[in-house]
Each structure stands twice: as structure tokens, then as C-alpha cells.
C-alpha positions as CSV (number, residue, x, y, z in Angstrom):
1,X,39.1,-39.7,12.0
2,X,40.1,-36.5,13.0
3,X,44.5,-36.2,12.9
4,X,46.4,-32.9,13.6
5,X,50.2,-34.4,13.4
6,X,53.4,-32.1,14.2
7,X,56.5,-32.0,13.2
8,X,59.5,-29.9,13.3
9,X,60.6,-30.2,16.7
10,X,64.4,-30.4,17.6
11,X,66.7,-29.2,19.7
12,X,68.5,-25.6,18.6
13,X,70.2,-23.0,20.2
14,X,70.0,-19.3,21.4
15,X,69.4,-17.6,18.6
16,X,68.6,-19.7,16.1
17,X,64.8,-20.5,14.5
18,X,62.7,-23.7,13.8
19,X,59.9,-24.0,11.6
20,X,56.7,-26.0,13.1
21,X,54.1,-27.5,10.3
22,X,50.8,-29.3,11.6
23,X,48.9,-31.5,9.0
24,X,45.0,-32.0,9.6
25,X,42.5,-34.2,9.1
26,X,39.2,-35.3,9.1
27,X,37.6,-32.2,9.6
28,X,36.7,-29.1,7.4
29,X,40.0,-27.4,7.8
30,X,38.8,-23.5,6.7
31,X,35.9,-23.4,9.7
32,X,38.4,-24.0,12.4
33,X,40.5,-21.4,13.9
34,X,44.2,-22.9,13.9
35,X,47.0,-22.5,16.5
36,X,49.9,-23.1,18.8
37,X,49.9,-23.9,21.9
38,X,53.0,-25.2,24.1
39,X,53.9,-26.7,27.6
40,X,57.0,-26.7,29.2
41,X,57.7,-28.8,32.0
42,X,56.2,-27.8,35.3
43,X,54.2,-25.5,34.0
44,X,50.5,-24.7,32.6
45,X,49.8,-25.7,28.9
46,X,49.6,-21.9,27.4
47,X,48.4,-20.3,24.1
48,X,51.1,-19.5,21.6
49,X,49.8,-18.4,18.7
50,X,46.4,-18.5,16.6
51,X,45.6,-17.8,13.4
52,X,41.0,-17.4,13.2
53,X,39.2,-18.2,10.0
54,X,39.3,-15.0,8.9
55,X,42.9,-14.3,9.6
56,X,43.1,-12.7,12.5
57,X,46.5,-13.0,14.4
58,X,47.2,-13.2,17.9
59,X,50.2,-14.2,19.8
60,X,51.3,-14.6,23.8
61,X,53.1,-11.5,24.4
62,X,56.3,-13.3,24.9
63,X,56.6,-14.5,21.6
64,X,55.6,-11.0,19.7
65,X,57.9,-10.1,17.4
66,X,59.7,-13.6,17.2
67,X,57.1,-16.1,16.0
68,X,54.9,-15.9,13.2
69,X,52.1,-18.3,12.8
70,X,50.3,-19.0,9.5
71,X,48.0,-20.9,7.9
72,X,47.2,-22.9,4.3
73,X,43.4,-23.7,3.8
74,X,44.4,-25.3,0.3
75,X,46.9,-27.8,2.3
76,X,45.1,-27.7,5.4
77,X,47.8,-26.6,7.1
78,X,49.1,-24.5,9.9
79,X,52.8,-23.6,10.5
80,X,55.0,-21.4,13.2
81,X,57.8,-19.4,12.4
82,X,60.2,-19.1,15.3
83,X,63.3,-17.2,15.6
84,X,65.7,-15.8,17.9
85,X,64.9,-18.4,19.8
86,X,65.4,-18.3,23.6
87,X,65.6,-21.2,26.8
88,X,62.5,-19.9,27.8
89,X,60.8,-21.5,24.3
90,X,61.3,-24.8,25.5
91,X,58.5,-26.8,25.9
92,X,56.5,-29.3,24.0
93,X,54.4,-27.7,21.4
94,X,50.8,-28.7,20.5
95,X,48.8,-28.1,17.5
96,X,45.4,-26.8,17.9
97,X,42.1,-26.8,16.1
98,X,38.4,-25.1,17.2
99,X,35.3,-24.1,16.2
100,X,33.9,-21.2,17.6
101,X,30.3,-21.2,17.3
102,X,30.5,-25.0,19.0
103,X,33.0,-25.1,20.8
104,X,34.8,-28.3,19.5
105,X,38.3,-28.4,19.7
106,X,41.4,-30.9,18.7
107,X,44.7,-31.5,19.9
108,X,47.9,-33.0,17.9
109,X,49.9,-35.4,19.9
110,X,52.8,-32.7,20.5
111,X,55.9,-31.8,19.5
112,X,59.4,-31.3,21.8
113,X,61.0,-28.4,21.0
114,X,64.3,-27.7,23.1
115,X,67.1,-24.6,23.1
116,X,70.0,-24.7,24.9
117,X,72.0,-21.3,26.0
């Protein structure tokens, strides 16, 4: 049974950084690329941040410079870094897992991350 379970979310202010873990499951962790994704309301789920097999780094321009996403293949784990956080970063944030060469992808159920001004 495949699991990718958040946590981390809170609320925090302007400013100030959160640190969002994802555990997986039930699937080979080190083929899958790994990443963020988040949606806030009213608007379109977007990508975040993702972190490829072989370590390859992208991030939505909005979040260059502030986040920093990483992954453990030992712990099959993935984790974002996020400071000087802004209003704008709210949004609930969704933990993300695919294989390229198929296709196949997995969501976690989503964590709520809110900053207030």
C-alpha cells in the first residue's frame, strides 16, 4: 500500500520558516522523482519544488531563493525548507511522488500551511 504522509504544517508569520517532511511507502523510494506541490484556495494545484533521482533541483520561480527541497533515499524521505515566509505561501501543501519512464505518480493527503502578515 502505497503512503506519502506530511507533516509540518502550521500557521507562522511573515518572516518566519517551517520545515515540511513527507514519509513514503510502499514503493521503491530511489526511482521516484520527489516533490512539493501546494494549493491555495481558489486557485490551481501548482508545482513547488522537485528534487529527480538523480538530484536535480527545480523550484517555481516564486519560491527561488526561499525554499529548499531535499531528499533522503536511506529514510525515504523528502523535506522542504521554507523561510522568509510570505501570505502568498499559504496554501495546502501536497507531497508528491513519480516515475518518469511510466508515468505513475502519488499524492500525500496534504498539509495546511498558513502565514499571517
Amino acid at each position: 500500500q502505497v503512503q506519502l504522509v506530511e507533516s509540518g504544517g502550521a500557521l507562522a508569520h511573515t518572516g518566519e520558516s517551517l520545515r515540511l517532511s513527507c514519509a513514503a511507502s510502499g514503493f521503491i523510494f530511489e526511482i521516484y522523482d520527489m516533490g512539493w506541490y501546494r494549493q491555495a484556495p481558489g486557485k490551481q494545484r501548482e508545482m513547488v519544488a522537485l528534487v529527480t533521482t538523480g538530484g536535480e533541483i527545480h523550484y517555481t520561480d516564486s519560491v527561488t531563493g526561499r525554499f529548499t527541497v531535499s531528499r533522503d533515499n536511506a529514510q525515504n524521505k523528502v523535506y522542504l525548507q521554507m523561510s522568509s515566509l510570505k501570505p502568498d505561501d499559504t496554501a495546502v501543501y501536497y507531497c508528491y511522488a513519480k516515475r518518469t519512464s511510466s508515468g505513475r505518480q502519488y499524492w500525500g493527503q496534504g498539509t495546511q500551511v498558513t502565514v499571517s502578515s
